[in-house]
C-alpha positions as CSV (number, residue, x, y, z in Angstrom):
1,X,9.9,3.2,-12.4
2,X,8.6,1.6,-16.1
3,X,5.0,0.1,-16.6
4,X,5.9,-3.0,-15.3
5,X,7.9,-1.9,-11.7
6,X,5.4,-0.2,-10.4
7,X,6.6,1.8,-7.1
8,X,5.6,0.4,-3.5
9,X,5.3,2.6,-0.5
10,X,4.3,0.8,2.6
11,X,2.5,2.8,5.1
12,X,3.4,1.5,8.6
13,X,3.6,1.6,12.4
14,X,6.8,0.9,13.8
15,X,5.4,-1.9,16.3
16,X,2.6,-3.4,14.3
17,X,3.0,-7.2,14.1
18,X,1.0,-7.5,10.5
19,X,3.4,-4.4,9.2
20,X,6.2,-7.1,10.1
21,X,4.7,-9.5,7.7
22,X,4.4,-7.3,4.9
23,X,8.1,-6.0,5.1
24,X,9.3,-9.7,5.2
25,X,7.4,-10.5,2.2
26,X,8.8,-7.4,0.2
27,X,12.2,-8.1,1.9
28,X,11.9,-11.9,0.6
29,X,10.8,-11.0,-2.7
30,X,13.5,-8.1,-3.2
31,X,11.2,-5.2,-4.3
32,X,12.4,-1.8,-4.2
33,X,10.2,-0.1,-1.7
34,X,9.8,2.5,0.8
35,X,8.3,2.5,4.3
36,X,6.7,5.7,5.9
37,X,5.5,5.5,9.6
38,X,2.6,7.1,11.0
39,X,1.4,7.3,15.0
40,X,-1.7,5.5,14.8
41,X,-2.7,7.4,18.2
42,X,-2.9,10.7,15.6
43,X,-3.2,9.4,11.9
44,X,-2.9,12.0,9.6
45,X,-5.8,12.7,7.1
46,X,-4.1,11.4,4.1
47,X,-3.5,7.9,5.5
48,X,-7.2,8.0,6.5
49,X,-8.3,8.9,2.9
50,X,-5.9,6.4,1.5
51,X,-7.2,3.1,4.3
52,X,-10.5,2.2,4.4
53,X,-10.4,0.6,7.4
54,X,-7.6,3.0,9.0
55,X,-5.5,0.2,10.0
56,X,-1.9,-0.3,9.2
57,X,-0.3,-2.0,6.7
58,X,-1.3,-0.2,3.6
59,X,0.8,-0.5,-0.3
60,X,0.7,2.1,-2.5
61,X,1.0,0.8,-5.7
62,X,1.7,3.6,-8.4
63,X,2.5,2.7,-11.8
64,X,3.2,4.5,-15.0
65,X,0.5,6.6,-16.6
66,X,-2.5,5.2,-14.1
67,X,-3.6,6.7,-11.0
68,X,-2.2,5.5,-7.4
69,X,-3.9,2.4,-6.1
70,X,-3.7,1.2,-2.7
71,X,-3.8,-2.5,-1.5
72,X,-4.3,-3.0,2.8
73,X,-4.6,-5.5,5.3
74,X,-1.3,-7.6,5.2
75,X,-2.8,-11.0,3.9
76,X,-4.1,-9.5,0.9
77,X,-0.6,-7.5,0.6
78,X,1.6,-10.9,0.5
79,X,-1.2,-12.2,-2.1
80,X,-0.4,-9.4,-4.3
81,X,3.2,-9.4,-3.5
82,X,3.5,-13.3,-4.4
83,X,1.7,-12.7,-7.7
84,X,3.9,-10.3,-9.1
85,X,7.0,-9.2,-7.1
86,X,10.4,-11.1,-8.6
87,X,12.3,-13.1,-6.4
88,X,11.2,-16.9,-5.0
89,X,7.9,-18.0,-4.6
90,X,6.5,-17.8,-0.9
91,X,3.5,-20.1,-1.3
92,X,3.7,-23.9,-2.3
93,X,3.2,-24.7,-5.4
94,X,0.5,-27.3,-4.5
95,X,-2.8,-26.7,-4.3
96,X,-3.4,-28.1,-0.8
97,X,0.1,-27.6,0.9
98,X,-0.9,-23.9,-0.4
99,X,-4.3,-23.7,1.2
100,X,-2.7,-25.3,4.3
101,X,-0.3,-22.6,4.9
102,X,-2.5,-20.0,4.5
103,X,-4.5,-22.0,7.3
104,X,-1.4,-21.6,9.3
105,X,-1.2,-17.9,8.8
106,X,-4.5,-17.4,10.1
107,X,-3.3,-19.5,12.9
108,X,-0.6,-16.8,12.9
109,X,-2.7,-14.0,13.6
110,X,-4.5,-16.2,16.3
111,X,-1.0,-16.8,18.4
112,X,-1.0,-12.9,18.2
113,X,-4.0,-12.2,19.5
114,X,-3.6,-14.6,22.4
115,X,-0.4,-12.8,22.6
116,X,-1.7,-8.8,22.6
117,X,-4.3,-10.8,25.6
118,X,-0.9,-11.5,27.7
119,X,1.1,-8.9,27.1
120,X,-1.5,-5.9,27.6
121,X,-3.4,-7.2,30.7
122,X,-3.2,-4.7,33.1
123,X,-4.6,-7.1,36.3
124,X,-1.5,-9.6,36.9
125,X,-4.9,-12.2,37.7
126,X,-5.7,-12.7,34.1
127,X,-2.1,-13.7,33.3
128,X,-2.3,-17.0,33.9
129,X,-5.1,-17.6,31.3
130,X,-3.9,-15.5,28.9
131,X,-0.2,-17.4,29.4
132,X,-2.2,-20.5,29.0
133,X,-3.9,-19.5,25.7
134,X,-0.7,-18.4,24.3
135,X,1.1,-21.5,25.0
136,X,-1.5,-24.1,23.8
137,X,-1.1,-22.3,20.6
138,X,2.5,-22.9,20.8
139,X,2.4,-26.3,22.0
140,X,-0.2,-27.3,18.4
141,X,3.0,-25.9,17.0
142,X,5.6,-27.8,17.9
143,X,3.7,-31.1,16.5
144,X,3.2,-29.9,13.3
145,X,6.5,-28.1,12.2
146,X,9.2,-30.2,10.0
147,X,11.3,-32.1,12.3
148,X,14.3,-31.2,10.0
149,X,14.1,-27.4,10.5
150,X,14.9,-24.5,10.1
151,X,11.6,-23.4,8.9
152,X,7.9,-24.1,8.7
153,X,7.5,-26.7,6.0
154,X,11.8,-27.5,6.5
155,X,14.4,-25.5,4.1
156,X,11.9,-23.5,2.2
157,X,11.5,-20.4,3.8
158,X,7.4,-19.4,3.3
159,X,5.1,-16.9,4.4
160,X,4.1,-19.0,7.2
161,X,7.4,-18.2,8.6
162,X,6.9,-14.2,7.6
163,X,3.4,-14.6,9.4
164,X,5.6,-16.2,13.1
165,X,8.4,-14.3,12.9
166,X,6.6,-10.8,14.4
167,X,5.2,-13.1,17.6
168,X,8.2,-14.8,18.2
169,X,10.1,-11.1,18.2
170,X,7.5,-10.2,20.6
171,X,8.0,-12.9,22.7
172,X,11.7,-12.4,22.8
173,X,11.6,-9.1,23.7
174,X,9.6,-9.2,26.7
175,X,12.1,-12.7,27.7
176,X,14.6,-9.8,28.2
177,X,12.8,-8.4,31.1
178,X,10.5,-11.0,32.5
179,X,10.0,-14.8,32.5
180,X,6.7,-15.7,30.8
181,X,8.4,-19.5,29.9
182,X,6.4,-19.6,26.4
183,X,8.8,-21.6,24.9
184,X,9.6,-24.2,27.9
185,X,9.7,-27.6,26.3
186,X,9.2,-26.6,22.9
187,X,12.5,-27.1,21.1
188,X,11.2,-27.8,17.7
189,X,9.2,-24.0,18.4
190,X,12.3,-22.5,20.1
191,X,14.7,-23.8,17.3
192,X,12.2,-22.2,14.3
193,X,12.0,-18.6,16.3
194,X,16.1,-18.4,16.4
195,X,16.1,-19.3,13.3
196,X,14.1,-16.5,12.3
197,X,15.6,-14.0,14.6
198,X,18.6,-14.6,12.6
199,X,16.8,-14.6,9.1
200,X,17.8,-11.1,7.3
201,X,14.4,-10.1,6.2
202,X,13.5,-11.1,9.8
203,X,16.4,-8.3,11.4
204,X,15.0,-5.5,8.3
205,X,11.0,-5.6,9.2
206,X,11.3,-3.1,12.3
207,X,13.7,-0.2,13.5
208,X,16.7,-0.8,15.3
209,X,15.1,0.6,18.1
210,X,12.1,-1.8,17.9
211,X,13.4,-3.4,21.6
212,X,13.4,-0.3,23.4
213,X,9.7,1.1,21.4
214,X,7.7,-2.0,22.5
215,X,8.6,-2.1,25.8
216,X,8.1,1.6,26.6
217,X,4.7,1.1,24.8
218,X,4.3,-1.6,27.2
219,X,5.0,0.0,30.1
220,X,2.7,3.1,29.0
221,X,-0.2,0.4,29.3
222,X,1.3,-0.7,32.8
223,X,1.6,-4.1,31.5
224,X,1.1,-6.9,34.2
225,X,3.8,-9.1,32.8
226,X,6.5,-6.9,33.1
227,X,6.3,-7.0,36.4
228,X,6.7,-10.7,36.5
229,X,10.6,-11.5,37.9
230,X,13.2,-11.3,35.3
């Protein structure tokens, strides 16, 4: 480490979506860094001293000679990352294409909340709205992404992309066991999400085990739309 690569430890929770987004960015960027999880069911006292919110993702930034500084929620993370990790910008370099995108990473966070509605409803009843919800947010999608593909804004892969990439993982994974149709008739949506399955940073943002973890944490919340037919 020298006064100008400072060292980055992520603080994380192996099935948090906005963790995802963080790792992709660092991933993207090609900063050395290090990842420790925590069970945010029993956070230990040093996490809680170091988040002020006590929410996953958090960066510890420690550079040479100056005291450990932290940096937390994940939007603010790929901010800082963009800024003044090496590698490829993330962001457009115009103004307004720049402001749009982070539009679209709000709209991000959004699709997962409709998402964490669907996939955690406990009364099969409310999955039809919730299904819904989710795929209206889809559906504004598939209008506005580049016809040309593969990613967001076309060839440029962007933090837009970093921001999809954890609800589309979620959405396969729980394809595997049940049919929830979010991406019927979407090809331009379907198209982008195998695109990023495939993406490397994409495959490095959550344990190999990642499958088996969300769907056991599913099932530990006896999750209505597992029990829809595979």
């Amino acid at each position: 480490m020298t006064s100008t690569t400072p060292k980055l430890t992520l603080i994380s929770f192996p099935l948090c979506p906005y963790v995802q987004r963080a790792i992709i960015a660092l991933e993207e960027k090609g900063a050395p860094f290090d990842v420790v999880y925590i069970d945010l069911a029993n956070k230990p006292d040093w996490f809680l001293k170091l988040s002020p919110l006590g929410k996953v993702p958090v960066l510890k930034v420690e550079r040479e000679g100056q005291e450990p500084a932290v940096v937390f929620e994940s939007s603010v993370i790929v901010e800082y990352l963009e800024e003044t990790a090496p590698g490829a910008k993330l962001h457009p370099a115009d103004p307004l294409e720049r402001a749009q995108h982070r539009a679209w990473m709000e709209y991000a966070s959004a699709t997962l909340a409709d998402l964490y509605r669907l996939n955690t409803a406990v009364d099969a009843a409310d999955l039809p709205q919730a299904r819904e919800a989710a795929i209206a947010k889809l559906r504004r999608l598939e209008d506005v992404l580049a016809p040309e593909g593969p990613y967001f804004a076309g060839a440029a892969f962007s933090y837009v992309d970093a921001a999809f990439a954890p609800a589309f993982r979620q959405i396969g994974v729980v394809d595997t066991v049940a049919e929830t149709h979010l991406l019927d008739g979407l090809p331009r949506v379907s198209a982008w999400a195998k695109a990023l399955a495939e993406r490397p940073s994409v495959k490095a943002a959550v344990p190999t085990d990642y499958p088996e973890r969300y769907l056991a944490w599913l099932r530990d919340k006896d999750a209505a739309v597992l029990k829809l037919a595979a």
